[in-house]
N, C-alpha and C positions, 0 to 999 in steps of 0.2 A: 800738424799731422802730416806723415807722408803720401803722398798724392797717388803713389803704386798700393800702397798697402790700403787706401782707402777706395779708391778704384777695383779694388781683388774683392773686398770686403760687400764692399755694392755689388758687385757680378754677382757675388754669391746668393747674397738677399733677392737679387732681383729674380735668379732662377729658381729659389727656392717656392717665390709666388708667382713665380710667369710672367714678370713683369717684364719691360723694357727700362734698362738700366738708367737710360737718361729720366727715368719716373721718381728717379731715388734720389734723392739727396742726404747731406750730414743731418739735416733734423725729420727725416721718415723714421717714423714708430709704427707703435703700436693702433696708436690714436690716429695716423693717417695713412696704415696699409688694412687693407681690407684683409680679413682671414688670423690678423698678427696675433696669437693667443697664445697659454704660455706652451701647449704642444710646438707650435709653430717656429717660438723662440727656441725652444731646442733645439728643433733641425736647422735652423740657422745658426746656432753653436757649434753642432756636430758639425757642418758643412764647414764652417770657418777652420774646426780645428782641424780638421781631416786635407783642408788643404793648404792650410803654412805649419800641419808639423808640430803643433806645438797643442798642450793645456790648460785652457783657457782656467786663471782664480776664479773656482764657482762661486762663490758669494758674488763677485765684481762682475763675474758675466752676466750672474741672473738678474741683477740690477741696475744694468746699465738702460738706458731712456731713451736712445735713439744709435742711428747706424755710427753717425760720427763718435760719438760714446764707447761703441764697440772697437771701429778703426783704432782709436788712439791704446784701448786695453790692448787690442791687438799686438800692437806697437810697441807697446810697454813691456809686452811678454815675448814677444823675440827676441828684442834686443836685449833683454835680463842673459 
């Protein structure tokens, strides 16, 4: 996984729940962010796509299981 594209990815998550970034790592979910529900997961969709540009495979985004999960879809879909 790229380390820019996964670092963006975490900004995003973390401000999404007001977090501090260094609280997030590749295996933070649902199950270990407080508030993560599936409204929640949207706007951590919208905010992902809205800032690299791109539209996230909805099946693959609503499915994905953690931030690292989301990073590498991310990934997947720019560089297509």
């Amino acid at each position: 996984m790229d380390d820019d594209c996964f670092e963006r990815v975490r900004a995003l998550v973390a401000q999404t729940f007001e977090m501090d970034p260094s609280e997030i790592d590749a295996q933070s979910s649902a199950a270990t962010i407080e508030g993560w529900d599936s409204l929640a997961h949207l706007m951590v969709l919208t905010a992902v796509e809205k800032s690299f540009g791109v539209k996230l495979p909805r099946l693959e985004s609503y499915t994905v299981q953690n931030v690292g999960e989301l990073a590498q879809l991310v990934q997947r879909t720019v560089v297509r």
